[in-house]
N, CA and C of each residue as an Amber inpcrd file, in Angstrom:
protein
   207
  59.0630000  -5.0600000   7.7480000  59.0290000  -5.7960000   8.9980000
  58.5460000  -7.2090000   8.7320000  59.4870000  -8.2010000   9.1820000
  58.7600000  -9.5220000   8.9260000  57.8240000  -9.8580000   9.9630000
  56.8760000 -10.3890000   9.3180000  56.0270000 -11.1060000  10.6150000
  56.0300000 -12.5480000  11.0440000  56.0460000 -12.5980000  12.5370000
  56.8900000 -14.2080000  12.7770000  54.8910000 -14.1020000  14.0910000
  55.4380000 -15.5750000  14.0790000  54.0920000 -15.9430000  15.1750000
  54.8210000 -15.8130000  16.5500000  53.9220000 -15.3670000  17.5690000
  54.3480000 -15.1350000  18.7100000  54.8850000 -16.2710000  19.5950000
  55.1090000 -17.2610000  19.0890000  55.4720000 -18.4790000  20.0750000
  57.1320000 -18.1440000  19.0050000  57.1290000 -18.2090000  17.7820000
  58.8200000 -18.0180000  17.4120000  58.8420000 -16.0890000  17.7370000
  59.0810000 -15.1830000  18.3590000  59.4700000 -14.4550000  18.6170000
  59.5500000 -14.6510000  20.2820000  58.7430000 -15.2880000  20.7420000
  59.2480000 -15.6430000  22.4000000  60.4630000 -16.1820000  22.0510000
  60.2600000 -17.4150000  21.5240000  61.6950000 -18.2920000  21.1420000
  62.7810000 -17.9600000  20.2770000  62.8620000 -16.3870000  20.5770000
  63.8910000 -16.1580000  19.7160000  64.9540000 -14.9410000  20.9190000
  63.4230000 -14.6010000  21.7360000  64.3960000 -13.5780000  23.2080000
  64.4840000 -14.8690000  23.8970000  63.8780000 -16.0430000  23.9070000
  64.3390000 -16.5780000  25.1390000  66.0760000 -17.2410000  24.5290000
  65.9700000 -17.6370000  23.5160000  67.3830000 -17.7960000  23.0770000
  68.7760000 -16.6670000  23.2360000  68.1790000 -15.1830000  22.9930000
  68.8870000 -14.2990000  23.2370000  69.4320000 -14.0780000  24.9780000
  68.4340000 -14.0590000  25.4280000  68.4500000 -13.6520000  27.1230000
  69.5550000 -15.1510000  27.2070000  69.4590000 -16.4130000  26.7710000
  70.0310000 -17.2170000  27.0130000  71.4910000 -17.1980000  26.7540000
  71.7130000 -16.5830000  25.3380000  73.2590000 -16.2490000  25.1980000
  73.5590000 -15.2670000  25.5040000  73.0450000 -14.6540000  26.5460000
  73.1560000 -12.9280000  27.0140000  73.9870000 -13.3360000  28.4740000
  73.5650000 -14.4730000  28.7640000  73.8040000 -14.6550000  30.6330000
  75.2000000 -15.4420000  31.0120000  75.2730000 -14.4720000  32.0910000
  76.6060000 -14.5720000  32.1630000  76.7500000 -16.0150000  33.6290000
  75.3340000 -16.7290000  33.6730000  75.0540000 -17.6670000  35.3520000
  75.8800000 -16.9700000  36.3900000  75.5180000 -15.3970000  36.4350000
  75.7490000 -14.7990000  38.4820000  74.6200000 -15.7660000  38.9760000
  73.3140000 -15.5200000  39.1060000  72.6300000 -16.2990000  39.7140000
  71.5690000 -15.0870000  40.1080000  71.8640000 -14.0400000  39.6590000
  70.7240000 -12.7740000  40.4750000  69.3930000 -13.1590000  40.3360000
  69.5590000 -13.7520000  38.8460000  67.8550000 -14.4800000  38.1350000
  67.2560000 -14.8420000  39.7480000  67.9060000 -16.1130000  40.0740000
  67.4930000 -17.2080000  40.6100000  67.2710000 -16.6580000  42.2020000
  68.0640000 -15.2650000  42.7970000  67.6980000 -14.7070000  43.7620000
  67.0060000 -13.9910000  43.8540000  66.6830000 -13.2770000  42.9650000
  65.2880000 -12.9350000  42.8710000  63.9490000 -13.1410000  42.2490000
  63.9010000 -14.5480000  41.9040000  62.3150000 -15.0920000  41.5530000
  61.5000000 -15.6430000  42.7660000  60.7030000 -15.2400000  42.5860000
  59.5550000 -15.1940000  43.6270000  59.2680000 -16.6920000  43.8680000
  59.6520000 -18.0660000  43.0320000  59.4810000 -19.2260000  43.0980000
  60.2730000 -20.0280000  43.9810000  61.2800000 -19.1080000  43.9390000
  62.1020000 -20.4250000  44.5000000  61.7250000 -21.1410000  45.9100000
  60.8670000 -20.0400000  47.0800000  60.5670000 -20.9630000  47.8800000
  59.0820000 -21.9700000  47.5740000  58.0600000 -21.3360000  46.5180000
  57.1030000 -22.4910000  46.1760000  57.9910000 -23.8330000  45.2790000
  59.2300000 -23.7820000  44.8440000  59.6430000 -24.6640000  44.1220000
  60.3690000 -25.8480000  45.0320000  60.7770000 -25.2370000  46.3770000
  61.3240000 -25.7560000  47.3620000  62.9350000 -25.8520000  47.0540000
  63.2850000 -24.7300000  46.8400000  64.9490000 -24.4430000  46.6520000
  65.6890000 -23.3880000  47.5620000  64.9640000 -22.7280000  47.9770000
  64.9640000 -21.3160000  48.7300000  66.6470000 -21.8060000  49.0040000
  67.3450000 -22.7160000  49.6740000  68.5100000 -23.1800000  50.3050000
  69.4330000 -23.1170000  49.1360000  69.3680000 -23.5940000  47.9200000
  70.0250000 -24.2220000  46.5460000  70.8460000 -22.9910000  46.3380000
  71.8330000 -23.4270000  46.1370000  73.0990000 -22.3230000  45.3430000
  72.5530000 -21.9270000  43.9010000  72.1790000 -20.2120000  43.6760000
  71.5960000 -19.6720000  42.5990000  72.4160000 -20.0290000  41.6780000
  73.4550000 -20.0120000  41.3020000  75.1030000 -20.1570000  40.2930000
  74.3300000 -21.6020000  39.9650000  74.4670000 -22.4340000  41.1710000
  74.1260000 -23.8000000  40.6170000  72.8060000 -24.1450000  39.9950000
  71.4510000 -23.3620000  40.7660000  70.7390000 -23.8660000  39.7740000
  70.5600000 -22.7640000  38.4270000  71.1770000 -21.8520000  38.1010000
  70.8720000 -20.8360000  36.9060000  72.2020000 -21.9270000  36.2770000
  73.1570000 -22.5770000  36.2230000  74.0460000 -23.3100000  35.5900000
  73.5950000 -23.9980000  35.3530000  72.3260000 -25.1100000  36.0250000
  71.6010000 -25.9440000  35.1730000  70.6700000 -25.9030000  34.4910000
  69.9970000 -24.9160000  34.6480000  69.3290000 -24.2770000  34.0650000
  69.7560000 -24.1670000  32.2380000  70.9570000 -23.3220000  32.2510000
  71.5470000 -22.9140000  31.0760000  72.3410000 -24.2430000  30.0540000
  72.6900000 -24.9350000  30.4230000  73.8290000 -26.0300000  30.2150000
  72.8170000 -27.1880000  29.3020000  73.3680000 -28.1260000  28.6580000
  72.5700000 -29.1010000  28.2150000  72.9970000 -30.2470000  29.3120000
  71.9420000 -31.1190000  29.0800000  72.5950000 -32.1400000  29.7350000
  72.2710000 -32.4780000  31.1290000  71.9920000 -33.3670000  31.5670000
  72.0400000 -33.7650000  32.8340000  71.9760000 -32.3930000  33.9470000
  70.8780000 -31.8770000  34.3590000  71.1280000 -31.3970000  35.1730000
  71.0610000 -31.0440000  37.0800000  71.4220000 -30.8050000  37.4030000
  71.0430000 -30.5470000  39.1320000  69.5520000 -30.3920000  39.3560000
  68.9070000 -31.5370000  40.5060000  67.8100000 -31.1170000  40.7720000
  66.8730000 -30.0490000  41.1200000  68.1560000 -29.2730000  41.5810000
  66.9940000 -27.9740000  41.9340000  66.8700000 -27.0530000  40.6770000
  67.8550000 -26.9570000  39.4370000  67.5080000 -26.9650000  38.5540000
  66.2450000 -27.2540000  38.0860000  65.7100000 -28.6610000  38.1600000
  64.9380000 -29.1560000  37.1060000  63.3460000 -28.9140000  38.3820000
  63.5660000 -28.5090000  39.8250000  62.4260000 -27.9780000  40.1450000
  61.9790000 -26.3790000  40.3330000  63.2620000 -25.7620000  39.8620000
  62.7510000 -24.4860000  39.3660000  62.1580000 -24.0050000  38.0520000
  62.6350000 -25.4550000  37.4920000  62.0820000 -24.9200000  35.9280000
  60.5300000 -25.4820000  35.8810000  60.6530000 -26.5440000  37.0610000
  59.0630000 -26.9700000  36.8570000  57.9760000 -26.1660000  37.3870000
  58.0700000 -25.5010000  38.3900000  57.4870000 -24.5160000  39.4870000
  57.1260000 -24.0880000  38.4070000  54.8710000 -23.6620000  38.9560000
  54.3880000 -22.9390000  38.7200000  53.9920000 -21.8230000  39.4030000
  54.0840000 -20.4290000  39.4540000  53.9960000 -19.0360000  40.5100000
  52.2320000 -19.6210000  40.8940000
């Protein structure tokens, strides 16, 4: 068994879960943030698409990723 430090084995499911997703948006309908993030309204597709994507993305994107629970 190799041993990796726990910040590269987070960063290795969060990469997986990342090429795992297919952006339905279920993530984004069911996190408990979205109304402290102030998105509750925001199309899930759209912000789990910016979410995923490089590049320039949609604001409610970039305030769901900031939201702290």
């Amino acid at each position: 068994m190799d041993d990796i430090s726990f910040e590269a084995a987070i960063d290795m499911r969060a990469r997986d879960m990342l090429d795992a997703c297919i952006r339905c948006g279920k993530c984004v309908e069911a996190c408990p943030t979205r109304q402290p993030a102030g998105i509750a309204e925001a199309d899930p597709v759209t912000v789990i698409t910016g979410i995923i994507r490089s590049g320039e993305a949609p604001e409610a994107s970039r305030q769901w990723a900031a939201v702290r629970p």
